[in-house]
N, C-alpha and C positions, 0 to 999 in steps of 0.2 A: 715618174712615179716609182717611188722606190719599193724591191719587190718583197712581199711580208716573207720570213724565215721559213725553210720548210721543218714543218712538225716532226722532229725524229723518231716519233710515236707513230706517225700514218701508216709505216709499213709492216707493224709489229703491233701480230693479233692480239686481242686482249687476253686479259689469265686465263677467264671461263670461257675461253673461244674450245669450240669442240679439237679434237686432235686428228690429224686423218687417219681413216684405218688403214690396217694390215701393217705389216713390217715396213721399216725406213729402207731407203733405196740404198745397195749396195754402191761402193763407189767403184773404179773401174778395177783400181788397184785388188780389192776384194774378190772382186767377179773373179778376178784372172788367179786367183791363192788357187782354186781349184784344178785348174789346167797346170798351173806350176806343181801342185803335188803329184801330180799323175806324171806329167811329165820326169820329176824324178824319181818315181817307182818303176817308171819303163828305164832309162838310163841304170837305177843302180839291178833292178832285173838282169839286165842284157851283160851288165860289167862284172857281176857276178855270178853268172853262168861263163863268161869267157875267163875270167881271173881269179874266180874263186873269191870270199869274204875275205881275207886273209890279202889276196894282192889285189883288192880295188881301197883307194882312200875316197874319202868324201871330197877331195880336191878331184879325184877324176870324175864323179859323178857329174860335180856342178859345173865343171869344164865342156863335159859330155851334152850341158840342155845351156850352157849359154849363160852360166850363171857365178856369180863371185863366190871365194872358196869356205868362204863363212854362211851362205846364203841357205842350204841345206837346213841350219838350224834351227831357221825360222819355223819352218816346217815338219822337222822330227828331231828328238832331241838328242838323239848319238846315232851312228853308225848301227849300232845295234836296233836300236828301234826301228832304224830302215828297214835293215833283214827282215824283222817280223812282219812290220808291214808289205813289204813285198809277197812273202808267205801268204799271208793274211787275204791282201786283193787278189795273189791266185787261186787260190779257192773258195774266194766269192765269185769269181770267173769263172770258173770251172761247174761252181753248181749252178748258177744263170744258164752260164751253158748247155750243161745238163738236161736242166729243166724247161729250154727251149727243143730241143733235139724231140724229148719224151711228148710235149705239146705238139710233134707237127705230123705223128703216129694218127692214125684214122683211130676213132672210136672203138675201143673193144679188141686191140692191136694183140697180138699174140707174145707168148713170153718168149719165144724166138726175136719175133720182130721186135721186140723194145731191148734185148740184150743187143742184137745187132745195132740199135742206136748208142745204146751206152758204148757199145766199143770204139764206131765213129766219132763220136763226141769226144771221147779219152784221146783219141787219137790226134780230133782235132785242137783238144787243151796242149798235149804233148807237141806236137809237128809242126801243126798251121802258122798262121802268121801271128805277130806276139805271144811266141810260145816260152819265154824267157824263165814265167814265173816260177810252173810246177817242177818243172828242172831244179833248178835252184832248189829250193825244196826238198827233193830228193840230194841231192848234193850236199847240204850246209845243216841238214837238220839238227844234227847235235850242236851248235852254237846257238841255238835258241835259247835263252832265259827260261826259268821252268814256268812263268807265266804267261810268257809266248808261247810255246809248247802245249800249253793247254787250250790255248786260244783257235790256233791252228787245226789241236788234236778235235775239236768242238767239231769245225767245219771238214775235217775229213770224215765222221764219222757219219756226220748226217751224208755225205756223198755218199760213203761209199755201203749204207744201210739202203739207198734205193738199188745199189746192186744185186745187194742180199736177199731182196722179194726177188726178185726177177729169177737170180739163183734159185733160192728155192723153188720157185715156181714150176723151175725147167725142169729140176730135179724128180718133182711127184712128175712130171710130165714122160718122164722118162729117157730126159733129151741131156741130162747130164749124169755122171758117175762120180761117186763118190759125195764125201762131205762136202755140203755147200758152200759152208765156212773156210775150209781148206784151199778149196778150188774157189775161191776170191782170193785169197792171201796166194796163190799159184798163178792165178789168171793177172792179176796186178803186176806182180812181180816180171812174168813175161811181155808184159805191155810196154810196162815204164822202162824196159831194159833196151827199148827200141831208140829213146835218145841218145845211148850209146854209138850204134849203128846204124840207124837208119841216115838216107841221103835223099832226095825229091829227085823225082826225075832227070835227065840231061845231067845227074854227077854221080859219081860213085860207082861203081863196079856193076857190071850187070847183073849180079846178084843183089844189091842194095838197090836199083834203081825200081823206084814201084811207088803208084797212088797211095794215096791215105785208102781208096777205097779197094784196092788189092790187098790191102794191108789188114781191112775188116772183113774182107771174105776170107781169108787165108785164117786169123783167129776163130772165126765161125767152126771154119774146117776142122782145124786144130781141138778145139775144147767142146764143142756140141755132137753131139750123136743122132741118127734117126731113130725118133722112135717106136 
C-alpha cells in the first residue's frame, strides 16, 4: 500500500500560533562572545601592564587567549578601544569591590573601620590577583581618547567620592589632619605608588616582603591619628 506524502506543513505552526515567551535561545557560539571578551580584556590588561600600549600589538593579545590575529575585532574595534575598555572594566572592578569590602563592616561601623576597608580593598584592586587593570590605568592614562577619559574619569569619581565621606568623617572626628580633599589626592598617591614596589611574600628584599594586610596597618599608622 503505497504510503500517502508527508504534509510539509505538519511540522510548521500556523501564522496565529501564539509565539513562545521571553528571549530566543542563545546559540553556543553567542554564549561563549562573553567569556571571549573577558578573556581578552584579561590578556591585553596583563600585556599592557608588562609592555606598555605602545609595545603590545593586537596579534599578541589574540595569540596570548588562543585566538586568530584578526579575531580581536570582532569584539572591539581598534587597539585603542581595547585600552579604554580595559580602564573601563577596572573600575567597575574596583567599585564592585569596593562596595563589597564596605557591605561586610557590622552595622553602624566606625569611620576608622570603613577607611581601614577602603584601603584593604585598594590594595586589594592594586596587588591581589588580576590586578592587571588599574595599573594600566595609572601607566597609559594619557592615550585615552577624550571620550574614554571621560568615561573612565565618571567611574573614578564615584569611587573615589566614597572615600571623601569617610575622609571627612575622620577629619570632624579628629583622626585626620589637614584638608580632606588633599589628603585623598596624598593618601591615593602613596597607595597606587606601591605597584611600583611592592613584591608578596617569599620575593623581594626584606624590606618589600609584607601581606596586603601589613600593608593596610602600616597606611593606618601612616595617615590616621588618635583622637
Amino acid at each position: 500500500m503505497p504510503r500517502t506524502p508527508p504534509d510539509p506543513s505538519a511540522d510548521t505552526p500556523p501564522a496565529d500560533a501564539p509565539r513562545p515567551r521571553g528571549r530566543p535561545r542563545k546559540t553556543a557560539e553567542e554564549r561563549d562572545d562573553g567569556n571571549r571578551r573577558q578573556a581578552l580584556l584579561g590578556a591585553a590588561a596583563l600585556l599592557f601592564r608588562q609592555h606598555g600600549f605602545a609595545g603590545t600589538s593586537t596579534r599578541d593579545i589574540a595569540q596570548a587567549v588562543g585566538m586568530r590575529s584578526g579575531s580581536p575585532f570582532y569584539h572591539f574595534d581598534s587597539k585603542q578601544a581595547l585600552l579604554g575598555a580595559v580602564m573601563t572594566e577596572g573600575m567597575r572592578s574596583a567599585l564592585q569591590h569596593q562596595a563589597q569590602a564596605l557591605a561586610a563592616l557590622p552595622a553602624g561601623a566606625s569611620a576608622r573601620a570603613r577607611f581601614a576597608a577602603l584601603v584593604r580593598s585598594h590594595f586589594d584592586v592594586l596587588l591581589g590577583p588580576q590586578s592587571d587593570f588599574i595599573p594600566v590605568m595609572l601607566y597609559e592614562w594619557r592615550l585615552l581618547q577624550p571620550d574614554q577619559r571621560a568615561a573612565v574619569q565618571a567611574l573614578k569619581d564615584d569611587y573615589e567620592s566614597v572615600w571623601q565621606h569617610v575622609l571627612d568623617a575622620l577629619h570632624q572626628a579628629g583622626c585626620l589632619r589637614g584638608d580632606p580633599r588633599l589628603v585623598r589626592l596624598m593618601i591615593f598617591g602613596a597607595l597606587n605608588w606601591s605597584v611600583q614596589w611592592y613584591q608578596p611574600p617569599g620575593r623581594g628584599t626584606s624590606r618589600q616582603r609584607a601581606t596586603l594586610d601589613d600593608l593596610t596597618r602600616t597606611a593606618l599608622e601612616l595617615f590616621l591619628t588618635t583622637p
